[in-house]
C-alpha positions in Angstrom: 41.9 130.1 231.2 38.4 130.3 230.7 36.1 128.0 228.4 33.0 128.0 226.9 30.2 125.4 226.7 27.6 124.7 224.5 24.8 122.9 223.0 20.9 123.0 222.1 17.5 125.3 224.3 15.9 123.4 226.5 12.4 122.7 227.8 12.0 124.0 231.5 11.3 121.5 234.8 9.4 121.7 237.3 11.1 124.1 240.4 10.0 120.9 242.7 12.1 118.7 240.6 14.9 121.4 240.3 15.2 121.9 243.9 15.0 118.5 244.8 17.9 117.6 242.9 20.1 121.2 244.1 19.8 119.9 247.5 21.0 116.3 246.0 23.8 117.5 244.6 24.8 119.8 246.9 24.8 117.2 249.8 26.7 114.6 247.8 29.1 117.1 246.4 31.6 116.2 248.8 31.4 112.5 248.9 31.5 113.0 244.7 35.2 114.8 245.6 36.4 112.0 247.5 34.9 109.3 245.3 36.5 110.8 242.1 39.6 111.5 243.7 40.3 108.1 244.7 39.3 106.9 241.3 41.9 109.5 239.9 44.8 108.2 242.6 44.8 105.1 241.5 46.0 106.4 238.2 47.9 109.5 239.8 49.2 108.6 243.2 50.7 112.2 243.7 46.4 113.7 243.2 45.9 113.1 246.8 48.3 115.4 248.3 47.9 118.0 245.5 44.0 117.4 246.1 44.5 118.0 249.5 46.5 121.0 249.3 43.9 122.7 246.9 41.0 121.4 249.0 39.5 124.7 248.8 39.8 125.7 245.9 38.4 122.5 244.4 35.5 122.9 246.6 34.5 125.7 245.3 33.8 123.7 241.7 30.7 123.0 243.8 29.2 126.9 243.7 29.6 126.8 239.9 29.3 123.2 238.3 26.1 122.9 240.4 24.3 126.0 238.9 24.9 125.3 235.3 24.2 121.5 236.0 20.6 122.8 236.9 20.4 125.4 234.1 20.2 122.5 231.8 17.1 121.7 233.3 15.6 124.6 234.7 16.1 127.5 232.2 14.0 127.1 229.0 16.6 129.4 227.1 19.6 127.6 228.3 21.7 125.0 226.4 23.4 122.5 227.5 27.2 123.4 228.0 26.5 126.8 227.0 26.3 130.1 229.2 28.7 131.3 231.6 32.7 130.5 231.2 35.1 128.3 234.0 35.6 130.0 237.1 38.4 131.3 237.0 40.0 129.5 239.9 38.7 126.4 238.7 39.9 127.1 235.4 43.8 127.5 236.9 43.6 124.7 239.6 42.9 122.5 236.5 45.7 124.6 234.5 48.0 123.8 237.5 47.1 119.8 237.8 48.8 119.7 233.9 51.8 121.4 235.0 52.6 119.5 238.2 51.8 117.0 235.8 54.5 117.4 233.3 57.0 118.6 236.4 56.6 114.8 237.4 57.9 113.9 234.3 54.3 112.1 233.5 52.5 111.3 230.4 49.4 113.5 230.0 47.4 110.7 228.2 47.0 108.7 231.3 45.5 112.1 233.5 42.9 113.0 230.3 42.1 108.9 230.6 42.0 109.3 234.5 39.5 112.6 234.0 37.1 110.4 232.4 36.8 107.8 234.6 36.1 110.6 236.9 33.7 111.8 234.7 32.2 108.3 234.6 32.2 108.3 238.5 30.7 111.4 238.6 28.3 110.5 236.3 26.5 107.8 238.2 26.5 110.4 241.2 24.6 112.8 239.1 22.3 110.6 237.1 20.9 108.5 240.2 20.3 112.0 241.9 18.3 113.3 238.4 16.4 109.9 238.8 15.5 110.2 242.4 14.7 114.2 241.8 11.9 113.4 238.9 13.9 114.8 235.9 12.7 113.4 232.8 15.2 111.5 230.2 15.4 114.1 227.7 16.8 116.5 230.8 19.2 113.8 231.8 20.5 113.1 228.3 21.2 116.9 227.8 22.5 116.8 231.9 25.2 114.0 230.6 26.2 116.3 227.6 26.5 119.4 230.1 29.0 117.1 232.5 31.4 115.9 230.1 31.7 119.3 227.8 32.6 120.9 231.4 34.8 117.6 231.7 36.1 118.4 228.2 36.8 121.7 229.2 38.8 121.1 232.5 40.9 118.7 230.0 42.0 121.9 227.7 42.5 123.6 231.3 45.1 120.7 232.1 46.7 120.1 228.7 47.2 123.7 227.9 48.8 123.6 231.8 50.7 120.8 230.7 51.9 122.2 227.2 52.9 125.8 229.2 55.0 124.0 231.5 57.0 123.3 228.5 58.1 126.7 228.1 61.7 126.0 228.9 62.0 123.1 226.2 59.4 125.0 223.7 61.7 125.0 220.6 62.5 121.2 220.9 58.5 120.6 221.7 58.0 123.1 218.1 60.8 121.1 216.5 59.0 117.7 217.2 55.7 118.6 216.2 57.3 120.2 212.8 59.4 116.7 212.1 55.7 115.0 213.2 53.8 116.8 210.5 56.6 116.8 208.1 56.4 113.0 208.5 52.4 113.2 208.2 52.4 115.1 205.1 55.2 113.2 203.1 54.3 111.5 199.7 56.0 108.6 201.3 55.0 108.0 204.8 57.3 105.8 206.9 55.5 104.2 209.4 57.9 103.5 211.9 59.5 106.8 211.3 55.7 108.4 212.1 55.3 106.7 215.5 59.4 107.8 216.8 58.4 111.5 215.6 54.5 111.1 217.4 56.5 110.1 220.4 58.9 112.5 220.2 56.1 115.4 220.5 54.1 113.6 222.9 51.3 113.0 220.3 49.4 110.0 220.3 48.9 108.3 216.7 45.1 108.1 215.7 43.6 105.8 213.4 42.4 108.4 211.1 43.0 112.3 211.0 41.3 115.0 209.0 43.0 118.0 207.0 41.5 121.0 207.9 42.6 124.2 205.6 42.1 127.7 207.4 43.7 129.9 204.2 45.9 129.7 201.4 49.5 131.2 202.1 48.3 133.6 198.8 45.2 135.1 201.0 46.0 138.6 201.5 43.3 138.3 204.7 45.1 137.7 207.9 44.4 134.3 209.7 42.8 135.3 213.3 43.1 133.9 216.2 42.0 130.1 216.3 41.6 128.3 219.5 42.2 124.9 219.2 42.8 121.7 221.0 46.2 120.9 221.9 46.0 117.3 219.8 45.7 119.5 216.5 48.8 120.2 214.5 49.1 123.1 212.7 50.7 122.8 209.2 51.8 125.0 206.3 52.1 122.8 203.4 51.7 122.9 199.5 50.7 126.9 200.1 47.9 126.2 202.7 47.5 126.6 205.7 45.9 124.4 208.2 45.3 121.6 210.8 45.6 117.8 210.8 43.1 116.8 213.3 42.9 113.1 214.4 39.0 112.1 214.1 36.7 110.8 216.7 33.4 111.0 218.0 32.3 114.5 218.7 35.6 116.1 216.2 33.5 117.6 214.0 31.7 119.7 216.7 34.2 120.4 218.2 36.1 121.9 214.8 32.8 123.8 214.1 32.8 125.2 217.3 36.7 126.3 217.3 36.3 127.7 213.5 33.1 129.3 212.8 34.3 132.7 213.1 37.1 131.7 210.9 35.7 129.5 208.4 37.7 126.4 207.4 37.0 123.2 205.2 37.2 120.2 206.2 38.6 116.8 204.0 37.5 113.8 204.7 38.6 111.5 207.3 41.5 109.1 205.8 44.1 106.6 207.6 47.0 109.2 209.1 49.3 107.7 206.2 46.5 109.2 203.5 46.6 112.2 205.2 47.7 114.2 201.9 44.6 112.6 200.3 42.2 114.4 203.0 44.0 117.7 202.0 43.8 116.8 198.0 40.1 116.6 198.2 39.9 119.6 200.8 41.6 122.3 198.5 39.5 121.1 195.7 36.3 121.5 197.9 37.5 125.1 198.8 37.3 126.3 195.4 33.1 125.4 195.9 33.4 127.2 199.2 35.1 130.2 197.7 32.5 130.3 194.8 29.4 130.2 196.7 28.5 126.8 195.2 29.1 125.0 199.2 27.7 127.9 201.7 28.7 126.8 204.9 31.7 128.8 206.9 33.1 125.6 208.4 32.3 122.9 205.3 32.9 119.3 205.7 34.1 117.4 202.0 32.0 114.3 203.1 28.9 116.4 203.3 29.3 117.7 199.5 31.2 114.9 197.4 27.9 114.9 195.0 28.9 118.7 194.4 32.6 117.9 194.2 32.6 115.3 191.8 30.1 117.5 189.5 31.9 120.1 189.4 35.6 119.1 189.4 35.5 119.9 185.6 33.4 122.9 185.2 34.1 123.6 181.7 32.1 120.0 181.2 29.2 121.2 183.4 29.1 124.2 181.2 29.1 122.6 178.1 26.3 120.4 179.1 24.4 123.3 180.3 24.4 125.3 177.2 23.4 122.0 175.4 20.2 120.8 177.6 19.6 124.8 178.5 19.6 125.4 173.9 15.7 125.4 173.4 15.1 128.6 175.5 18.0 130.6 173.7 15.6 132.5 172.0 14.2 133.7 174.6 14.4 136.8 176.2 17.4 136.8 179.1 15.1 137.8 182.2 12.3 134.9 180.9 15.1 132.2 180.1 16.3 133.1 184.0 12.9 132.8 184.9 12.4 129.4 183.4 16.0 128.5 184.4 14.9 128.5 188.1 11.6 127.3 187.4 12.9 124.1 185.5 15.5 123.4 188.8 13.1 123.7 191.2 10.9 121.3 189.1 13.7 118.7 188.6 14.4 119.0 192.5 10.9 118.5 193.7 9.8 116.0 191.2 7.1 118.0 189.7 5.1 118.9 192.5 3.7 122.6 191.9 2.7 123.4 195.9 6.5 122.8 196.6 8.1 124.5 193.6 6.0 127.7 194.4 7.1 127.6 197.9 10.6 127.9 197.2 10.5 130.8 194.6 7.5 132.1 196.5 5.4 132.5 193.9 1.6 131.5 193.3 1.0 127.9 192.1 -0.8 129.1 189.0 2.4 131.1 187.9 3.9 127.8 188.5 1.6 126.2 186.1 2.2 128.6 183.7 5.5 128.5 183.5 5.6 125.2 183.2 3.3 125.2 180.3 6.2 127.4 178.8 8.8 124.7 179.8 7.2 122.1 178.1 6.1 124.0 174.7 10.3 125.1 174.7 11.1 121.2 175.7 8.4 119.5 173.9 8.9 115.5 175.5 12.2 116.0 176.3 10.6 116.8 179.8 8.8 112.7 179.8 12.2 111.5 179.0 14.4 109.8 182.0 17.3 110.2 180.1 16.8 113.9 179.7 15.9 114.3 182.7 18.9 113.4 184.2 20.8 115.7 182.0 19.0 117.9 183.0 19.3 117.0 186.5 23.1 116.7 186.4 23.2 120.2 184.6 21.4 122.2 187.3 20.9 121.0 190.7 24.1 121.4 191.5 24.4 125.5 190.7 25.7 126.5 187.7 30.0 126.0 187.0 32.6 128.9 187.8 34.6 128.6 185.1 37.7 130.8 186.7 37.6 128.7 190.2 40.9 127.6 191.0 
């Protein structure tokens, strides 16, 4: 199966340096096979033969990991684990590791661990050759992130081998992961009850998971197809729909790379026994999402608890913004709109007129002006602290939708 890599544009090396270190690799590449494979036979004593028998294939890993290796460093439009897909081949060799994997009867944590003390190995291969070929730090850094999304990558190839060799006992795999979210999800979370059912599916327990909703089981909208790693649980619960994804470094990349097409938020990360907490504060957070008042497709709750805890009573919001908002009632609606915006921008930027006529783009001297109008409507309310937070409280945060959910 093929996967894609990503990350950020890059400044161009010299071709000297380039070249220098394609020759590197390419002359090492085969010591870097047998190196890495004995690291990975000390954890796997059946890789050597099955390394062996696909000799060939893994040898051709060398024609493609080696080219996007050096578009990290050479192309000043490329981006670190982005561009092409897995080869193919590659792509199945790796698919076929997981399933002679699970035909062994073996767990597949201890092959993903075994992968990255290959990708440690491989590592110190790559990074003395960067060294001895002139690349800069900043290039190596983003050479490191290229190696292990690929490594990454080759692990989805193996687990997703892995979990399709399990074909035969798929409905008692489905049944186990059920009973493990059933037992993740209950208002009364046995412990030891958790860890038989985590067993059971093969999952290993995290210290902390995230609730991730995708829809609610009332959306009329289809949910697409979401590609996702095979440690996240899908769950239907309390009419949503969604993940429980155990949280580590690099998770929330990872979930905004998997959703952004499909748009999800995200609760925060909680102790798997709290895990009903994370979704608690994630539906509330949707309602934002749905309103416009949180704009990002994939939204994490940590990001926005300011906006959250504002606006969990809107109908309070409201009411304080028709009491702060009262001297320019008079007014005529499009200049009380106008002033509206004026006064935010004022309250967010402290007063300073070069950045509040910036962000409505609008001369400095209209800003003046309408300030003038603000604090003839206001009189000292506007010197205040106290008012000013009222004021703050009423209208940074966007105005309340009284009919969210």
């Amino acid at each position: 199966m093929a996967q894609r890599l990503n990350a950020e544009a890059l400044p161009s090396q010299p071709d000297s340096h380039v070249e220098v270190l394609r020759e590197s690799l390419t002359q090492t590449f085969p010591d870097l096979l047998r190196v890495v494979g004995d690291e990975l036979a000390t954890m796997w004593p059946t890789y050597t033969a099955y390394m062996e028998e696909h000799r060939d294939q893994l040898a051709l890993a060398s024609e493609v990991v080696i080219p996007q290796l050096l578009a990290t460093v050479s192309d000043p439009a490329g981006r670190p684990g982005h561009g092409d897909t897995l080869d193919p081949a590659i792509a199945n060799v790796f698919e076929q590791i997981g399933r002679v994997h699970y035909l062994h009867g073996q767990d597949l944590t201890s092959l993903l661990t075994a992968y990255q003390s290959g990708a440690r190995v491989s590592w110190e291969f790559i990074s003395q050759a960067a060294i001895t070929a002139g690349i800069g730090p900043t290039d190596i850094a983003r050479l490191a992130q290229t190696l292990f999304t690929i490594v990454h990558d080759l692990s989805a190839c193996t687990s997703q081998g892995f979990v399709s060799e399990q074909s035969d006992s798929g409905m008692a795999a489905q049944r186990a992961r059920a009973e493990l979210t059933g037992q993740i999800m209950s208002p009364f979370t046995d412990l030891i009850a958790l860890r038989r059912a985590a067993d059971r599916a093969l999952w290993r327990l995290p210290d902390e998971v995230v609730f991730v909703i995708l829809r609610l089981d009332k959306d009329e909208t289809p949910l697409q197809s979401v590609q996702t790693d095979p440690e996240w649980l899908f769950v239907r619960v309390d009419g949503v729909v969604g993940l429980i994804a155990p949280w580590a470094r690099g998770t929330r990349e990872r979930l905004i790379r998997a959703l952004a097409s499909e748009g999800a938020m995200v609760g925060p990360p909680m102790p798997i026994d709290q895990a009903r907490t994370s979704l608690t504060l994630a539906r509330s957070a949707l309602s934002l999402q749905r309103s416009g008042l949180i704009t990002e497709s994939v939204a994490f709750v940590g990001d926005h608890l300011d906006t959250l805890i504002v606006h969990q009573r809107p109908q309070r919001v409201a009411a304080l913004r028709s009491q702060v908002l009262a001297p320019l009632d008079d007014l005529p609606q499009a200049t009380r709109e106008r002033l509206i915006e004026t006064l935010t921008s004022w309250l967010r930027h402290m007063g300073s007129r070069v950045e509040i006529a910036e962000e409505l783009h609008i001369h400095p001297q209209t800003v003046r002006y309408r300030v003038e109008q603000l604090r003839e409507a206001f009189g000292p309310a506007l010197d205040s602290p106290a008012e000013r937070a009222r004021l703050y409280l009423a209208l940074i945060w966007g105005e309340p939708v009284l009919d969210a959910d």
